[in-house]
C-alpha positions in Angstrom: -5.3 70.3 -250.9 -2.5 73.1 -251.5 -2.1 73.8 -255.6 0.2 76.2 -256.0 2.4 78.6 -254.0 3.6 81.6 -255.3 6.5 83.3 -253.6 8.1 86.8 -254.3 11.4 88.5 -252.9 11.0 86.0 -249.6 14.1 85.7 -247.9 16.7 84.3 -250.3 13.7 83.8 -252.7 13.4 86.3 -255.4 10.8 84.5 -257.8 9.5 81.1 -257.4 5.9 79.2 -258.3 5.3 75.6 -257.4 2.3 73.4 -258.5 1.8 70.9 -256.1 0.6 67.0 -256.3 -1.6 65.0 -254.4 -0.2 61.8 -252.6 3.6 61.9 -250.9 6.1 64.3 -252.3 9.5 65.5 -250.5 11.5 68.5 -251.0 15.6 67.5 -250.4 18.9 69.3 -251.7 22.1 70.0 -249.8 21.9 71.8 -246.0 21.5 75.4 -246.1 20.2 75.3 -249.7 16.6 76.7 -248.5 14.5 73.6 -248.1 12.8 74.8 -244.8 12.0 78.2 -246.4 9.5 76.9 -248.5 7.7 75.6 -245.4 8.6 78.8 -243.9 6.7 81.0 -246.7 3.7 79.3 -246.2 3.4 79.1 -242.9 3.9 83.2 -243.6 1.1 82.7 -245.7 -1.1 80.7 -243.3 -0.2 83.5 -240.4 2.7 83.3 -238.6 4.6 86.2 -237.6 5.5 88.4 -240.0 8.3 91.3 -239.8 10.6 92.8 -242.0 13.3 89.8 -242.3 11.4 88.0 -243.9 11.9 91.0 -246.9 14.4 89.3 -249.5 17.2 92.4 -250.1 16.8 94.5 -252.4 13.1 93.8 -252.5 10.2 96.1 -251.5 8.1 93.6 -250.1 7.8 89.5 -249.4 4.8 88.1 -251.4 3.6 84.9 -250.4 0.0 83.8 -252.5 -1.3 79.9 -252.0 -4.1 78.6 -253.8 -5.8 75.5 -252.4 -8.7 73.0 -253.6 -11.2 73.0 -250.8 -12.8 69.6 -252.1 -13.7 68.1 -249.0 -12.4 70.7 -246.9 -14.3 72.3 -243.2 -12.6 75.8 -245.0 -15.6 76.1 -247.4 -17.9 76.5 -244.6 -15.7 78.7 -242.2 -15.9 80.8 -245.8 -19.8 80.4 -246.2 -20.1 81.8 -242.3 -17.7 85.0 -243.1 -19.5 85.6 -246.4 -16.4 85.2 -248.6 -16.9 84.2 -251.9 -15.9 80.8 -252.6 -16.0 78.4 -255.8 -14.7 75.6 -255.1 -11.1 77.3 -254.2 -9.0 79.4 -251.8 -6.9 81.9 -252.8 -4.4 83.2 -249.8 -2.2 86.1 -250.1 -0.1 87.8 -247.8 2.4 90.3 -247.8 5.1 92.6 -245.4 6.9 95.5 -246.6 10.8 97.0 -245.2 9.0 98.5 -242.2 6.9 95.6 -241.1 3.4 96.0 -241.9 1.7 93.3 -243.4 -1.6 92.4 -244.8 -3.6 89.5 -245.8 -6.5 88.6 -248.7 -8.6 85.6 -249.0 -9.8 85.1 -252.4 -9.1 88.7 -252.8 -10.8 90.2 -249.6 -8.9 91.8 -247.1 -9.1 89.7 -243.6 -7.0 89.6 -240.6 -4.7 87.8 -239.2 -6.6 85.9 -237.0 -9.1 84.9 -239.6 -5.9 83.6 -241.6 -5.2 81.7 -239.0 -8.8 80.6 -238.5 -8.9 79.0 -242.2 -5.5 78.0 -242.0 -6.3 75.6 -239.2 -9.0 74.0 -241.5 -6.6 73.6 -244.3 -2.8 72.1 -243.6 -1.1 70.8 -240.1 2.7 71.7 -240.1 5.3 69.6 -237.7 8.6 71.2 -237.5 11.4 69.7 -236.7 11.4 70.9 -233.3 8.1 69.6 -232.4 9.8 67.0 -230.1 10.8 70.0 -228.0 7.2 71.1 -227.4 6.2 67.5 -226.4 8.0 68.3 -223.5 5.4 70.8 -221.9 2.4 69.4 -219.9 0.5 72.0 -222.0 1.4 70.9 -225.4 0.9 67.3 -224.2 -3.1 68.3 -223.2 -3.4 70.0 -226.3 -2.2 67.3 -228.2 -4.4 65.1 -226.6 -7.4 67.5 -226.3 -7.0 68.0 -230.4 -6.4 64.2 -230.8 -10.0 63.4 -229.3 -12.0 66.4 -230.6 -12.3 67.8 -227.1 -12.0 71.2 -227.5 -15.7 72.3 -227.4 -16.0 70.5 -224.4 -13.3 72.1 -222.8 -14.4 75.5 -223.6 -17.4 74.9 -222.1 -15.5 73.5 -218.9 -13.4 77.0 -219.1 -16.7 78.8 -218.5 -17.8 76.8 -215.8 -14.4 77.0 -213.9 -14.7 81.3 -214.6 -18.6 80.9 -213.2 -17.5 78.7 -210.5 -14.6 81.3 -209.5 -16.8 84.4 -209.9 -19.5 82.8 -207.6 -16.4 82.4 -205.2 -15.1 85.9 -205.4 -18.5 87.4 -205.2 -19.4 85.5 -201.7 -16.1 86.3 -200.6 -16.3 90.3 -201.0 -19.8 90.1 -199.2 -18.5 88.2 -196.6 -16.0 90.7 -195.9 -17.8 93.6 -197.4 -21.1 93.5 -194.8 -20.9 96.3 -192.9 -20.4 99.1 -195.5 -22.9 97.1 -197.6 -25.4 97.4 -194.8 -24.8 101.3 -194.5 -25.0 101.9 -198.0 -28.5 100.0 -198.1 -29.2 102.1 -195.1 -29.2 105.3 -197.1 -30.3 103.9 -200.0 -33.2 102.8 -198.5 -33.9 106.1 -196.8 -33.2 107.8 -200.0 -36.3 105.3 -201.2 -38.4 106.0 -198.6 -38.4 110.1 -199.1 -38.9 109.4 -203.2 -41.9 106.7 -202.6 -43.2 109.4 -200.1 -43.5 112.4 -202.6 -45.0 109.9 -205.0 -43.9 112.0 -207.6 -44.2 111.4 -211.4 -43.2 113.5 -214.7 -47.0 113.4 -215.8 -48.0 115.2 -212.4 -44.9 117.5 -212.5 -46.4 119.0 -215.8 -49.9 119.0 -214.5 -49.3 121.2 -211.9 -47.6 123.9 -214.0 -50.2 123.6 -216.2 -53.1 123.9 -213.2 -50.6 127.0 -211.3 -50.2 129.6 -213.9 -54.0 128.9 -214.7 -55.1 129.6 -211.3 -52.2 132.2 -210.8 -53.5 134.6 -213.5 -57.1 133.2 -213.0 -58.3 137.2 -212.7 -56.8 138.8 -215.9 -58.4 135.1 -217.4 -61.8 136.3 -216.0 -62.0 140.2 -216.9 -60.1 139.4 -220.6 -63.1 137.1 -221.1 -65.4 139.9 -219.6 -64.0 142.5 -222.1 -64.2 140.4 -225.0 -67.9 139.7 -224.6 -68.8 143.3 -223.8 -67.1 144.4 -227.3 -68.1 141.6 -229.4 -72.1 141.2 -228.3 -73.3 143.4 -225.2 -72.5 146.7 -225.8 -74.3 149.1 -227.8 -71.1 149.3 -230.0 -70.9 145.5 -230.1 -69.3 144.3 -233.1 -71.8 141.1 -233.6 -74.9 143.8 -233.8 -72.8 146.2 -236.3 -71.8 143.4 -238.6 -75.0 142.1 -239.0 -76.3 145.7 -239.6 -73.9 146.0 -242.2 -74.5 142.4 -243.4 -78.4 143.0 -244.4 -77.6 146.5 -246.2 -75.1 145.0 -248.9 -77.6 142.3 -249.0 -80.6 144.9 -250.0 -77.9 146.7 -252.2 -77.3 143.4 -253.6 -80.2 143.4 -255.9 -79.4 146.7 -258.3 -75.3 145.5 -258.1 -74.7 141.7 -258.1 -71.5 142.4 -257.6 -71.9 143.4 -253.8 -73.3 139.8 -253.4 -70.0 138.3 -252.6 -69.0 140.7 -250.0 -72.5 140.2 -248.2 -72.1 136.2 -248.4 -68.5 136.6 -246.8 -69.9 139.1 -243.9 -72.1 136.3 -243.4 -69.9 133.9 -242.5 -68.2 136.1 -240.6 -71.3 136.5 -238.6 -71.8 132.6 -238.0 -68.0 132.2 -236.3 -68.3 135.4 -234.4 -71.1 133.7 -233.0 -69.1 130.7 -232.3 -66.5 133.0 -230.8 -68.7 135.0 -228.7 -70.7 131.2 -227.2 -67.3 129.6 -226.9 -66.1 132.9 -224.5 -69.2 132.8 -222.5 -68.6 129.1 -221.5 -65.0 129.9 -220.5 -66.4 133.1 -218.5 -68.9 130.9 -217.2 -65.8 127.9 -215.8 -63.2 130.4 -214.9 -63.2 130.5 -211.2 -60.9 132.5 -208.4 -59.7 129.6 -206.3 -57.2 130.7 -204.1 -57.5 127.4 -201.9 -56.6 124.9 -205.0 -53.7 127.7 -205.3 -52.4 127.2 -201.9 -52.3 123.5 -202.5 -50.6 123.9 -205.6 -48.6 126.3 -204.5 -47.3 123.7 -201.8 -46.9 120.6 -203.7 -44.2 122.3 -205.8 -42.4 123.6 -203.2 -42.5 119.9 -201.9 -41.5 118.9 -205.0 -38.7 121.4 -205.1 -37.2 120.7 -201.2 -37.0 117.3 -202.7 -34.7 118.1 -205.8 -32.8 120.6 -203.8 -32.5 117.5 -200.9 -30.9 115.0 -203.6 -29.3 118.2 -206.2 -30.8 117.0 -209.6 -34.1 119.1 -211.3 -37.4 118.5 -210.4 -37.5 116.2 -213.5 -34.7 113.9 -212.7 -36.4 112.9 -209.5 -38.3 109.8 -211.0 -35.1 108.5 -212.5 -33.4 108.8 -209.7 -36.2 106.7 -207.6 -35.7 103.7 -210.6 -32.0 103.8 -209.9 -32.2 103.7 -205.6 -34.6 100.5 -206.3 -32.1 99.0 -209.0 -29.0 99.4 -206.8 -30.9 98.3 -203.7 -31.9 95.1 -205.8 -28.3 94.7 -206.5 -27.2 95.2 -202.6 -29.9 92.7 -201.4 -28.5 89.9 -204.0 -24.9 90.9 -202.6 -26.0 91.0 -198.8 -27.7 87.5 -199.7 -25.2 85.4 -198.0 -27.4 82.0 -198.4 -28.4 83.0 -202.2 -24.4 83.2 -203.1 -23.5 80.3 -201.6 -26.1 78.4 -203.4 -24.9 79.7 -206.5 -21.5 78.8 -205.7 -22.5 75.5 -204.9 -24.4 75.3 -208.1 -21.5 76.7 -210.1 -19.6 74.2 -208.3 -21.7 71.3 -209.2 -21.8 72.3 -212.9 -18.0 72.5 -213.1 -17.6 69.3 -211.5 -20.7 67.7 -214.0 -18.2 68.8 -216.8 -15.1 68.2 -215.9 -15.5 64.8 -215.0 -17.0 64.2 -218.3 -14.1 65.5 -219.5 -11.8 63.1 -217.9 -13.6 60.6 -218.8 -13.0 61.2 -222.6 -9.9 62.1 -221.6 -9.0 58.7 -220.2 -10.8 56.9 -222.9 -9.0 59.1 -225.7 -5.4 58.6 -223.6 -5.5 54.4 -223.8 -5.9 54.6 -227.3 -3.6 57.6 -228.2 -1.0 55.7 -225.9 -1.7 51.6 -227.9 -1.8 53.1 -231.3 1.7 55.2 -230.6 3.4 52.0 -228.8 2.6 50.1 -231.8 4.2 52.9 -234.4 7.5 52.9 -231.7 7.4 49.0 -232.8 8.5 49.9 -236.5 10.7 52.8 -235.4 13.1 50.3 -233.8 12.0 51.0 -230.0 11.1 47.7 -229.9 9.5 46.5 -226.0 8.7 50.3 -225.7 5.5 51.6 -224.6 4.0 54.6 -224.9 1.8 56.1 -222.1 -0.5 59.0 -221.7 -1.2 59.8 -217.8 -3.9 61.8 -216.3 -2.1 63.3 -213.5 -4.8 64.9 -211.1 -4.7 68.4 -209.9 -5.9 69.2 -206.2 -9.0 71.2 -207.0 -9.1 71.5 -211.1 -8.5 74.7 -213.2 -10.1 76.0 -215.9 -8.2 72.8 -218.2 -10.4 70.1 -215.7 -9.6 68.0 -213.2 -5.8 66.6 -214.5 -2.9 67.5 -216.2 -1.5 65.4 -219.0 2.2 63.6 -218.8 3.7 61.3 -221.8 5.0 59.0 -220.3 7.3 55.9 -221.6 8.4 52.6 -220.7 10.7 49.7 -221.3 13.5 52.1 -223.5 15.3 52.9 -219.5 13.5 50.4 -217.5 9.8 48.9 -216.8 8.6 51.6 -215.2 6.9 53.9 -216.9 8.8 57.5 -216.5 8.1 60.9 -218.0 8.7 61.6 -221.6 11.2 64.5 -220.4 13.2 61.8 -218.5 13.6 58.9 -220.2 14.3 59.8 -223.9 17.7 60.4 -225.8 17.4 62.7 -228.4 17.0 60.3 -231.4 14.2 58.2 -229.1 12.1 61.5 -228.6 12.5 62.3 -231.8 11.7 58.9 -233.6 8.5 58.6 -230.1 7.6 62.7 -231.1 7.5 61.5 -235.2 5.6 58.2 -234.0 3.2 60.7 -232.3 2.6 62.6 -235.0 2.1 60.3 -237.7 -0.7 58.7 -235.3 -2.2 62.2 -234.4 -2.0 62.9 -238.0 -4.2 59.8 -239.0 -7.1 61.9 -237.3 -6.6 64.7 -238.5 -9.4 66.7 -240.4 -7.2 69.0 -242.2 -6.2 67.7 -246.4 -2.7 68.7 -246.2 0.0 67.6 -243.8 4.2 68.7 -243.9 6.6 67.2 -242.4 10.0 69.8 -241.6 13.0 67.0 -241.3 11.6 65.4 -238.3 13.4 62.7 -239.1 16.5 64.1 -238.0 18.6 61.4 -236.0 16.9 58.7 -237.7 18.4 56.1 -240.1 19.0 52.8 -241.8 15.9 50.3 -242.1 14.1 52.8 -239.4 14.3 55.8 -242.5 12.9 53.0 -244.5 9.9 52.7 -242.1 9.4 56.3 -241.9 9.1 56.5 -245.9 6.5 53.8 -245.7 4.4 55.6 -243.1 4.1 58.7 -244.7 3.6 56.8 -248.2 0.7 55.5 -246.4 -0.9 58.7 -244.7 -0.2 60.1 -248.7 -2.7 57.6 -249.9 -5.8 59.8 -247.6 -3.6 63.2 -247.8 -1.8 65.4 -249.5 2.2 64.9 -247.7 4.9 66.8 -248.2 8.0 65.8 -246.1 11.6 68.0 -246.3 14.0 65.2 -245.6 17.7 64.5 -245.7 16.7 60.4 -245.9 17.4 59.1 -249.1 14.7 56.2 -248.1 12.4 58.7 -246.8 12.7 60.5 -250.4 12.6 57.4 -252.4 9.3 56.6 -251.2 8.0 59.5 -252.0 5.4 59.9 -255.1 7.0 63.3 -256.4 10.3 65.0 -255.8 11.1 68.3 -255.4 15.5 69.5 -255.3 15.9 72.8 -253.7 19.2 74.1 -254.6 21.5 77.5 -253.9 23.2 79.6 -256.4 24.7 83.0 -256.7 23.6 85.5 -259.2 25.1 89.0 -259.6 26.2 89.2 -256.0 22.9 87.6 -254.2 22.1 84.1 -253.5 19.1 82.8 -254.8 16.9 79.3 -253.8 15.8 77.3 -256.8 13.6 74.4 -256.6 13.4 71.9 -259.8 10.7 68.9 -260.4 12.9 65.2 -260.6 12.0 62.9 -262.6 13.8 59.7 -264.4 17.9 60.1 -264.3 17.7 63.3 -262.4 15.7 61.8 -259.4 18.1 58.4 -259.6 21.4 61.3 -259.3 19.5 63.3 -256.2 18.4 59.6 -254.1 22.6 58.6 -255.3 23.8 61.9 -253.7 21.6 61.6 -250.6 23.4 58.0 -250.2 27.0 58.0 -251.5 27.5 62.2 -250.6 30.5 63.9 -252.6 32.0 61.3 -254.7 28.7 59.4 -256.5 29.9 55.6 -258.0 27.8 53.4 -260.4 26.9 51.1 -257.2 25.4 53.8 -255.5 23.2 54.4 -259.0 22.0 51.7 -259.1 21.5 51.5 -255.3 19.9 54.4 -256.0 17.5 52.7 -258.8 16.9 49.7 -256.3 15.4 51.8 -254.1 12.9 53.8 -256.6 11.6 50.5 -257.9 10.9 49.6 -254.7 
């Protein structure tokens, strides 16, 4: 439930902090004195829009900070799943400067907008006093209802089946229409395959056969290098391997009257071992390396085949396998889009699917509509609209949308005749509004979120039908944290805790001020909301009457 709200330099607020209570409470005071800006602030606070009006003058910035108790609250996990440190508690604080820009923290980390808006949805339910005015829309009304029954995931998973169902249409459609140049692009395509597949062509082979050419292409200088190495190193009479070893047994002999020779002989004989190596390692190669100007030719020939090719589709020689991948991928794609029979079976099947889901949703729909419509006709009872009956109609709609297979209509009879006639066009102004708080009190009851305000919907309501109104909310206070801004002296005497909100000027700037009433000073506020200006010692203790109660 909401704790405390801290507000700074909001509007005609300068500094204000209110702890709040569980149960019922009601904020009253005079008209104009600032009661709906409370509800205003946090609403700020829990997302709505934000610009630089809201900015009290003279001040910098609008501060708006509620803490909340998320005992039993969906908000602890919707914290858990962004990774924001929770303990039990909330902390939400948002702020706007003079040029606009705002910016939002839960429990100190920055978030945005949307994720306020996210949490907020898990943690109070605001009615204004307009909401009546909303009820009018076919959309609200689904919404309402769609809410009401827990629906949502179900239509969001109709949504997706409608945007399947319609892509499946559009993409049969633009083959239909699009065969021709869909044929003549599969046409080249496919002759653009059949020259690729033909080369058989691969990187592997491209860098064999530069490896193979300048092997062969320099195959003589490969043959006489290999020639004159072996003539210097071993064959000659000069040959290198006969001199070292000459010179290798004399430092050896030498060896024995200097010791200190012995090193020099042991490293000449080394040397002799992998000259060795070197000179039966170059007689091998000698004896492999072969003039083959045939496998030249051929060599010769497949790169210049490989070259055409490139030259044929502009890329390099290396791009050619790529290329090939990307002729078979779109030709895949063509032959699914040239498919005629494949698209309309997936129409069909997208068809089925929506249809699967959507009728499920209109069958919670209608189930969910009979008793939204029974449990609001009996609220209209108490709200003096007695042998009026509240109605929720599932209107169809030739063909469904992405909402399923009907629109939703309020509908109300017995307040301008039996039949049953659309909200919009039956209703005075104080019915709608007394049907729209009879709506909400019933939608409310279902609710999941801990805190629930009411912003003087009771306007246009009185007498015992105020009384009624108290007693309703008293009762949804008993399972949720209330808070109703009322004008109703019966409405506010019901109430568990009172709140006045007052205006005053100070040094040139009016100012809200809210103050806790308790005792004498709750009896004067309940007397004033009765008797207005001129307050007598009947309307006290009319006043007292209707506290005890």
């Amino acid at each position: 439930m909401l704790c405390r709200l801290t507000i700074r330099d909001f509007v005609l607020v300068d500094r204000l902090e209110l702890e709040f209570q569980a149960g019922f409470g009601t904020l009253t005071g005079e008209t104009g004195a600032g009661k709906s800006i409370l509800v205003d602030a946090l609403a700020f606070a829990l997302g709505e829009r934000a610009d630089a009006g809201l900015v009290r003058s003279g001040g910098e910035r609008a501060e708006v900070t509620a803490e909340f108790d998320l005992d039993g609250s969906t908000a602890a996990g919707w914290l858990r799943k962004h990774d924001l440190d929770s303990d039990g508690s909330l902390l939400l604080r948002r702020l706007v400067d003079t040029n606009g820009r705002s910016r939002a923290y839960l429990n100190g980390s920055p978030v945005t907008v949307q994720q306020l808006r996210e949490v907020a949805e898990r943690l109070v339910d605001i009615h204004g006093q307009h909401a009546h005015q909303s009820l009018l829309r076919s959309d609200a009304q689904r919404a309402l209802l769609d809410s009401h029954a827990r629906l949502e995931p179900l239509l969001a998973e109709v949504a997706t089946a409608w945007r399947d169902w319609r892509e499946a249409r559009d993409s049969l459609d633009v083959a239909s229409q699009g065969i021709e140049a869909l044929a003549a692009e599969r046409e080249q395509l496919a002759w653009q395959l059949g020259e690729l597949e033909t080369l058989g062509f691969s990187l592997a082979e491209w860098q064999a056969l530069n490896d193979d050419h300048r092997r062969l292409a320099h195959a003589a200088s490969l043959v006489e290098g290999a020639q004159l190495s072996l003539q210097v190193l071993a064959e000659g009479d000069t040959a290198c391997e006969a001199r070292v070893a000459t010179v290798a047994n004399r430092l050896e002999g030498l060896a024995e009257y200097d010791p200190a020779l012995s090193e020099v002989a042991c490293l000449l004989q080394s040397a002799q071992t992998e000259l060795a190596e070197a000179i039966s390692a170059l007689r091998r190669y000698a004896s492999h390396v072969e003039l083959d100007p045939q496998r030249l030719n051929e060599l010769e020939r497949r790169i210049e085949a490989v070259l055409d090719c490139a030259r044929k589709f502009r890329c390099k020689p290396d791009e050619l396998p790529a290329l090939l991948a990307r002729c078979q991928e779109r030709l895949t794609v063509l032959g699914e889009a040239a498919d005629l029979d494949g698209l309309a079976k997936r129409l069909a099947a997208a068809g089925e699917r929506y249809g699967q889901l959507a009728q499920r949703l209109s069958a919670e729909r209608t189930a969910a509509a009979s008793t939204l419509g029974r449990e609001v006709s009996q609220v209209m009872q108490q709200l003096a609209l007695g042998g009026g009956s509240f109605e929720v109609a599932l209107v169809p709609v030739a063909g469904g949308n992405a909402s399923g297979l009907e629109q939703i209509e309020f509908r109300v009879a017995g307040l301008a005749g039996d039949q049953s006639r659309s909200l919009a066009k039956v209703a005075s102004g104080g019915e709608l509004s007394r049907i729209s708080l009879a709506i909400q009190v019933v939608t409310s009851q279902a609710a999941r979120v801990p805190t629930l305000i009411f912003d003087e919907v009771d306007v246009g309501i009185g007498g015992g039908v105020a009384e009624v109104v108290g007693r309703l909310l008293r009762e949804l206070g008993v399972e949720r944290q209330v808070l109703c801004v009322t004008h109703l002296p019966q409405v506010a005497a019901r109430a568990n805790w009172q709140w006045l909100v007052s205006k005053t000027a100070e040094a040139g700037q009016v100012r809200s001020r809210v103050a806790t009433l308790d005792g004498e000073r709750r009896v004067e506020e309940i007397a004033r909301m009765l008797g207005g200006i001129e307050i007598t010692a009947i309307t006290r203790q009319h006043a007292r009457e209707m506290l005890q109660l």
